[in-house]
C-alpha positions as a printed Julia matrix, in Angstrom:
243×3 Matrix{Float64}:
 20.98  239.32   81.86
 21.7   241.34   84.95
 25.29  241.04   85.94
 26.28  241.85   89.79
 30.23  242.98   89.71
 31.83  242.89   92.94
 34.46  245.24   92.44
 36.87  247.85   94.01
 40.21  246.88   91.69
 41.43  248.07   88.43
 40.58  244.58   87.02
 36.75  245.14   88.16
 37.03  248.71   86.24
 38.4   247.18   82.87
 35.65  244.57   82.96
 33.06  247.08   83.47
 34.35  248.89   80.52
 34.49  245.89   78.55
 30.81  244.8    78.95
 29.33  248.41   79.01
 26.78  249.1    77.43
 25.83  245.25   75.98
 25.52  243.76   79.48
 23.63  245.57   82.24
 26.32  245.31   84.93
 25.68  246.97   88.92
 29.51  247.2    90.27
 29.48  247.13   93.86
 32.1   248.44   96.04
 32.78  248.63   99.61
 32.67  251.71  100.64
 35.63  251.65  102.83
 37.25  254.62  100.49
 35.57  258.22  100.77
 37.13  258.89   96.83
 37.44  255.48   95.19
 38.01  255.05   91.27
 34.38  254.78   90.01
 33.48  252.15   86.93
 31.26  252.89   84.03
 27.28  252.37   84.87
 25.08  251.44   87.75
 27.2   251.58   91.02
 26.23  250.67   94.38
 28.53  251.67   97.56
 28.52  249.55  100.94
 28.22  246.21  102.27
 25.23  244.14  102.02
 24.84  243.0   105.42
 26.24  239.47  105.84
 25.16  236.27  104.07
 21.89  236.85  104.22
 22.32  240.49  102.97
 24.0   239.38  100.26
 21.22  236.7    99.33
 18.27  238.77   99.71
 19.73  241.38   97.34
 20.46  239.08   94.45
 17.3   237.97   94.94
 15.02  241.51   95.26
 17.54  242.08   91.79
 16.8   239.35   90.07
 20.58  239.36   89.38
 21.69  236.5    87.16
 25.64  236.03   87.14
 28.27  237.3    90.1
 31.57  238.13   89.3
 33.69  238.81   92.26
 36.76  240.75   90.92
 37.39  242.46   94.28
 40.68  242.58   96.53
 42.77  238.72   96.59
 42.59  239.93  100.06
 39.05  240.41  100.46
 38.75  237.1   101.96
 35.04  237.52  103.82
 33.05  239.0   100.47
 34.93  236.37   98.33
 33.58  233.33  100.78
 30.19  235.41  100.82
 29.32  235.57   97.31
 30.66  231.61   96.72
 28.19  230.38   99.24
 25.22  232.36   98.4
 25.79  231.96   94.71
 26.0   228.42   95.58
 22.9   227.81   97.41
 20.83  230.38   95.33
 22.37  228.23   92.17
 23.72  231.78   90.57
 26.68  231.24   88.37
 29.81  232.58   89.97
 32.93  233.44   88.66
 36.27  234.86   90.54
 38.23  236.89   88.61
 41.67  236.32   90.63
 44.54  238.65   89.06
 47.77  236.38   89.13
 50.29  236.78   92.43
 53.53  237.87   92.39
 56.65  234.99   92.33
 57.76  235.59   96.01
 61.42  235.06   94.59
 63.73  235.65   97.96
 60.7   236.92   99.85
 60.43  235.82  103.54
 56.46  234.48  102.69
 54.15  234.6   105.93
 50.47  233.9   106.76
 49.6   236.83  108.51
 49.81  240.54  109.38
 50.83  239.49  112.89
 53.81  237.36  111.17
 54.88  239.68  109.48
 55.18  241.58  112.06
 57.08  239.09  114.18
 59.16  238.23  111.19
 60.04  241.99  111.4
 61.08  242.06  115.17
 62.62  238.73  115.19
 65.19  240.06  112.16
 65.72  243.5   113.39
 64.84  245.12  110.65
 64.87  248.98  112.24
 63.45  250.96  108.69
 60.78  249.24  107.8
 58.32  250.55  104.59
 55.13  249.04  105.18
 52.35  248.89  102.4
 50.14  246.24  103.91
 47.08  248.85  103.24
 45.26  251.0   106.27
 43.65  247.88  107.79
 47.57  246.05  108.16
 48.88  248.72  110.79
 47.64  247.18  113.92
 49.82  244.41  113.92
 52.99  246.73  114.2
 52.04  249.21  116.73
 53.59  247.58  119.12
 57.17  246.73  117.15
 60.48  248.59  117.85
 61.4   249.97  114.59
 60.34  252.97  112.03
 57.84  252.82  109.65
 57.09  254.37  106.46
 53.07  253.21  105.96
 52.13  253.81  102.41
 47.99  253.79  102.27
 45.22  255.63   99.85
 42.99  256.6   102.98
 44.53  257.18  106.58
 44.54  254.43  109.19
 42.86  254.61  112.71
 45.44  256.37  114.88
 44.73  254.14  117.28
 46.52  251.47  115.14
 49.3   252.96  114.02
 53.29  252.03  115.25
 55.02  254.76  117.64
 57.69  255.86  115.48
 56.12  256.01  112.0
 55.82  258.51  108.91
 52.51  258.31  106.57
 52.57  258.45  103.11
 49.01  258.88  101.54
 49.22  257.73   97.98
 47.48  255.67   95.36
 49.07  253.83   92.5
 50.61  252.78   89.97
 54.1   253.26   90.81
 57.23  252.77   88.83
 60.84  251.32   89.37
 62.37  254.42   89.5
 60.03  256.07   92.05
 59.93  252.83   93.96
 63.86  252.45   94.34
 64.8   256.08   95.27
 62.29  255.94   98.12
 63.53  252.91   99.38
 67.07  254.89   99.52
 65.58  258.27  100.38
 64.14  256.99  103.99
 67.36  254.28  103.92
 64.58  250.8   104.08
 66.08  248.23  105.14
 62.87  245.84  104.91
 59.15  245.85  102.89
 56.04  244.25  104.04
 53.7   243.98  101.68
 50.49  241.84  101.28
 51.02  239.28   98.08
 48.45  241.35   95.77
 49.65  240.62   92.58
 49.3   242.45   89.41
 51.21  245.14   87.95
 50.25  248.53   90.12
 51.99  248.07   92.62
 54.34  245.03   91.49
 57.62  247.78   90.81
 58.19  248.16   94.82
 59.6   244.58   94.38
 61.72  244.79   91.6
 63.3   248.17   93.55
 63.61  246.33   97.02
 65.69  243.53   95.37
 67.53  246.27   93.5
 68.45  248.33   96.81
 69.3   244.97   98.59
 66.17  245.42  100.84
 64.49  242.28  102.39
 61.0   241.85  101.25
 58.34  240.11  104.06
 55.37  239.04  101.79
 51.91  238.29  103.29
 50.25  235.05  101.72
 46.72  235.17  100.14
 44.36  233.37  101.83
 42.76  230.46   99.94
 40.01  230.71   97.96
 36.65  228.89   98.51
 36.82  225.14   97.12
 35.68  224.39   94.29
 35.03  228.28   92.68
 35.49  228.83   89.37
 38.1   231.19   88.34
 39.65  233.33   85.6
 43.03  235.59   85.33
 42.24  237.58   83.22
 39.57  240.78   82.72
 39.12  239.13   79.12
 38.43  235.82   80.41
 35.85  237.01   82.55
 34.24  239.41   79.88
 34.03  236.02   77.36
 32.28  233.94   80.06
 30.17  236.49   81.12
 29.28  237.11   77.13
 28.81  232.96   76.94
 26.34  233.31   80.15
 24.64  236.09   77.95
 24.68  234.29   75.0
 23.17  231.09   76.65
């Protein structure tokens, strides 16, 4: 059984670990960060070149289950690997970490909402964590900007008035909240990720009385089979084993 993980998140990681060494698993990750977080065994780094890419390799691999535990965000891989693993008849399993409650959260469909949602309130201190591909969308907004991101955006993209933070998570409350007062925030946009990395910046924001703009996750290909957690995925891969 030759498992293709399509990875790139803590949750990808902890299933690798969890199946290593009784399944052989190949994680796959984008290649979009020049350090990422490597998972135990076989690794393979960069896309596959479209749908057909994609089909060919699982094909030349004779690979016999896809998990896709990348990015809820990773929209295009996601609807990739669901319609190749679909015609190809591969089973196919989304590992899709729970979102966040958007509580009092102004919710939006889009980077270029949020960003209207920003202008239209006047929110002037703004701490933006939308990741390095989420900055275009701003440049053009009158207000400051504190853009957290684990690899520096195009300059090209990036607001007039802005301050970059290069960092990588997890983050706590207490971290969260006094930079929020340090740089005086008066508004965080953040892409609805979920899970608990990065979760504390929300908990702090409704602590310091900041409003919180929350990008919506786009849907997920109909009818996909999917799983919450990195032990759910490790059983049905172990029942696709076992079978």
């Amino acid at each position: 059984m030759k498992v293709l993980l399509l990875g790139g998140t803590g949750e990808a990681r902890a299933l690798a670990a969890a199946l290593h060494p009784e399944v052989e698993v190949i994680s796959s990750l984008a290649g979009r960060v020049p350090d990422p977080a490597l998972p135990v065994g076989p690794v393979r780094i960069g896309g596959f070149g479209g749908v057909e890419g994609m089909r060919r390799w699982l094909v030349d691999e004779r690979v016999d289950v896809v998990v896709d535990a990348t990015h809820p965000f990773a929209a295009t891989i996601t609807a990739h690997a669901a319609q190749v693993c679909g015609e190809l008849g591969v089973p196919h399993l989304v590992l899709a970490r729970p979102a966040w409650a958007p509580g009092s959260a102004i919710v939006v469909g889009s980077d270029t909402e949020a960003a209207e949602t920003v202008t239209g309130n006047g929110y002037s201190r703004v701490f933006l964590t939308t990741g390095r591909s989420g900055t275009l969308a701003f440049k053009g907004v009158d207000a400051w900007f504190l853009i957290r991101a684990v690899t520096p955006p195009d300059s090209d993209t990036l607001p007039a008035d802005h301050e970059l933070l290069l960092s990588r998570g997890p983050y706590d409350y207490d971290g969260e909240l006094a930079l929020l007062r340090e740089h005086r925030i008066d508004a965080l946009v953040t892409k609805n990720s979920g899970g608990a990395m990065t979760e504390p910046k929300l908990r702090a924001a409704e602590s310091a009385g900041v409003a919180v703009v929350m990008v919506d996750r786009p849907a997920l290909p109909p009818g996909v089979r999917t799983v919450a957690t990195v032990e759910e995925a490790a059983d049905w891969v172990r029942a696709k084993t076992a079978g």
